[in-house]
N, C-alpha and C positions, 0 to 999 in steps of 0.2 A: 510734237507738233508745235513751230512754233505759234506766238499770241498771237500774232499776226499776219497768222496762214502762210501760204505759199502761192507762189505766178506759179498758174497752169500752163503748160506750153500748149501751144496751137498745132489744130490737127493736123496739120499740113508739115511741120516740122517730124512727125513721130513716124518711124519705119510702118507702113503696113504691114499686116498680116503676110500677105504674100512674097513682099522684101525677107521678111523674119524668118518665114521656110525657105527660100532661098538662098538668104546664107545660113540655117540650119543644114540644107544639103553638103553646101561647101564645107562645113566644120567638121560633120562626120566624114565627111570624105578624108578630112586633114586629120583622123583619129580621134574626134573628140566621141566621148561614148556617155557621159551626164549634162542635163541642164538644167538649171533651175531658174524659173520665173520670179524674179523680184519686184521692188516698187521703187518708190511709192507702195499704192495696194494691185495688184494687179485683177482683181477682182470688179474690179472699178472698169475695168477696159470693156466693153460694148463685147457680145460674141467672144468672148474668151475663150469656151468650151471649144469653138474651132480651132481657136492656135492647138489645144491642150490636144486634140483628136491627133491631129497632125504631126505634133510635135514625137506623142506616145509611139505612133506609128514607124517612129524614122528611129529613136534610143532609146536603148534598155532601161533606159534610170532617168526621169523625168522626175523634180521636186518642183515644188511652191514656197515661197518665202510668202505669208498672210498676215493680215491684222486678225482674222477669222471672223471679218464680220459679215460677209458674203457668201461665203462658203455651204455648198452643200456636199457632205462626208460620202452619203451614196454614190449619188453620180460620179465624184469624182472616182471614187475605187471602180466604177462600170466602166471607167473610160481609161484606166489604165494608170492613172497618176501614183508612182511611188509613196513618195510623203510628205509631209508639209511641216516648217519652222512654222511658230507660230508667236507672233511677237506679245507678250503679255510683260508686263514691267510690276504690275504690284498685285496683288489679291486682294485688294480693298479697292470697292466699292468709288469712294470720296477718290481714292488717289488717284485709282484709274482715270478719272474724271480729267485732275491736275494734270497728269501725265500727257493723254492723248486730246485734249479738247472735245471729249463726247462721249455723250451717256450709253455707252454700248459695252457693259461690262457682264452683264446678265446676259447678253447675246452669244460674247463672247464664249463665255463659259459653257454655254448649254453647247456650243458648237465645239466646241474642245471636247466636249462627254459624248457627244456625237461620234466625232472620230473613232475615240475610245472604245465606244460600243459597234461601229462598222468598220474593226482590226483596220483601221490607215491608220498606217506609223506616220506618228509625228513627234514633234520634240516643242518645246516650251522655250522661247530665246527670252530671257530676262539681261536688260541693260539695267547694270548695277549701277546708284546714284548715289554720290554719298550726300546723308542727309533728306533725301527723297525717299528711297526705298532699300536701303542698306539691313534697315533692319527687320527686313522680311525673309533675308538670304536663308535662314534655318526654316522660316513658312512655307519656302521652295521647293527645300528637302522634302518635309513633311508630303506637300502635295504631291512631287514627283515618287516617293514611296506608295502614296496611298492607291497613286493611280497608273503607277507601273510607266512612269512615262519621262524622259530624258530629259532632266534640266539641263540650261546649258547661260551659264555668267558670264557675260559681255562686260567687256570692261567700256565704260562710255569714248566717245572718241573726241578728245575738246578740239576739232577742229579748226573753227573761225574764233574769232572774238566773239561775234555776235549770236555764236549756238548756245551760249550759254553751258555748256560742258569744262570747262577748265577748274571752275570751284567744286563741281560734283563729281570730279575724278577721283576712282576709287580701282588700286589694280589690282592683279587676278592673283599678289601674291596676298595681296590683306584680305581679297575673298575668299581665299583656301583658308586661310588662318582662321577666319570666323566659322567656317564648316569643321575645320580640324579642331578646333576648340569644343566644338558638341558632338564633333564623332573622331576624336583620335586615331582609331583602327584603322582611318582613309587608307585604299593604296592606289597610288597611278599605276594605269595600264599603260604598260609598252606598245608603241603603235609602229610597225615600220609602212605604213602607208602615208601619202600625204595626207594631212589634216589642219582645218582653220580652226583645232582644239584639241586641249589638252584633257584625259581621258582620267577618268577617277571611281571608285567602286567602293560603296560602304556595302561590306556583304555582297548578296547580286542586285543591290541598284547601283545604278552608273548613271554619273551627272558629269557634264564636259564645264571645262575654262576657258574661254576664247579672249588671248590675251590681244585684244586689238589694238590696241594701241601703242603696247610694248614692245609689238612688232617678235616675239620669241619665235613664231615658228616658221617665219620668211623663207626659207631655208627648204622645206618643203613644198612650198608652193608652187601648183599644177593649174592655177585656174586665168581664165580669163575673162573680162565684163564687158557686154555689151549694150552699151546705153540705150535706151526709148527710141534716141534721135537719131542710134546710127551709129555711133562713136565706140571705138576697140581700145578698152583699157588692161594695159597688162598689170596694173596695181590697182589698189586703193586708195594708193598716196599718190597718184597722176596726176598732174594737174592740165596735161592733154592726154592725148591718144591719135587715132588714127580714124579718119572719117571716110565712112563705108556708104553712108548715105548718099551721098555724091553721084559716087561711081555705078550706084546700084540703078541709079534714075538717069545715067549715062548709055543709052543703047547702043554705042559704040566700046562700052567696056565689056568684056567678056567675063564667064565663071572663072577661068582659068588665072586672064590679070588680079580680079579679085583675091585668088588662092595665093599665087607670088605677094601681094601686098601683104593678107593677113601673115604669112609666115616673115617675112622678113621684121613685120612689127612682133610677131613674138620672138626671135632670135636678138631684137634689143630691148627684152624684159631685163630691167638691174634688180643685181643681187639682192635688195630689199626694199622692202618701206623707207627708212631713213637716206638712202641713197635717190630715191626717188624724190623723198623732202627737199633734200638738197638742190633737185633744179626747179626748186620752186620759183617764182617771182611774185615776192609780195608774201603777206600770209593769208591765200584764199585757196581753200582746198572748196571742195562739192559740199552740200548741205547734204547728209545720210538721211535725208526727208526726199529727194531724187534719187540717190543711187540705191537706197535699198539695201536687202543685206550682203 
């Protein structure tokens, strides 16, 4: 978070509810079969529990991207939700603090042992800082051993100038090497599935790399984002996309043009991240405090 918060968008700009399952219809329709709820928190949004009912009802596989500070583990597995990333950066107390802007570290955790204890799978996203929290990477381990549960090392994404991420960039091959250093016997798992991570196994834990920023596994990549406000990003590294908003508050636009528009925007996804960089203008990517993971 940064010092000095973030502009909240106006309600009036943000897809409703009813927009969101209607183009949920159209996306399964177009094959899509997972979705996952990002942020910001999404936890935060009024009635959420409705999207979530709805959403479950329509795909077999429904995740949450969370801060976990709203979350209740019950309900959510009564209503069908798969699993939830759960964003935690350090296991201390003070850091956390530095880290997020708020004393919600005790909350956090009990809500993490929650989970734990009502079987929702979830995973543990740690964005690796160098100089911030680098040196908790092996307290990670520990934790994810003790409580059987997916660590997964984000490599930070130095974006803009102003995210302050460029001097605390630390990538996913000096985070392997600090892990391989206290557990040599690491082995990567082969994955021929798409994946936003690289898969690793001391014994039978397994903790994932997500080399974000390195862009390594572009190559694979099956997914698509859709923003708050409407907007179809086929990257990360977008710096537009395709406004769906528009057309959805157009009652002269149909299901059907919608479904030609979203396909022909996925058939000009480029080959990667760095391709995508390249028709930048200027250097302003999205603040990862709006998009979410």
């Amino acid at each position: 978070m940064p010092a000095e918060g973030i502009d909240f968008s106006d309600k009036e700009d943000l897809l409703t509810y009813e927009e969101i399952v209607r183009l949920a219809k159209i996306f399964k329709n177009l094959g899509v079969s997972k979705v996952r709820l990002t942020g910001g928190e999404p936890f935060v949004r009024k009635d959420i529990d409705k999207l979530l009912v709805a959403l479950c009802g329509m795909f077999p596989s429904v995740n949450i991207t969370t801060n976990a500070t709203r979350l209740d583990a019950r309900h959510l597995k009564e209503i069908g939700v798969n699993g939830l990333n759960i964003s935690l950066d350090s296991l201390n107390k003070e850091k956390f603090f530095l880290v997020t802007r708020r004393d919600e570290f005790d909350n956090v955790l009990s809500n993490i042992l929650s989970c734990i204890s009502h079987k929702l799978a979830i995973k543990i996203n740690m964005v690796v800082m160098k100089g911030v929290n680098d040196m908790e990477i092996l307290d990670f381990i520990e934790f994810g051993m003790k409580h059987n549960v997916n660590v997964r090392f984000i490599e930070p994404m130095p974006f803009n100038e102003g995210d302050g991420n460029r001097d605390v960039f630390i990538s996913a091959a000096d985070i392997l090497d600090r892990i391989q250093s206290q557990f040599p016997k690491l082995v990567r798992i082969n994955n021929l599935k798409s994946s936003s991570a690289i898969h690793y196994k001391i014994g039978e834990y397994r903790f994932d790399i997500i080399p974000a920023y390195s862009r390594s596994l572009c190559g694979t990549c099956n997914r698509i984002r859709l923003t708050p406000k409407g907007e179809l990003l086929n990257c990360l590294y977008s710096q537009s996309g395709t406004e769906l908003r528009t057309l959805l508050r157009d009652e002269e636009v149909s299901d059907a043009q919608i479904t030609e528009i979203i396909t022909q925007s996925v058939f000009h996804k480029l080959k990667d991240g760095f391709a995508a960089e390249k028709e930048m203008k200027g250097d302003v990517f999205r603040s990862m405090t709006t998009i979410g993971g």
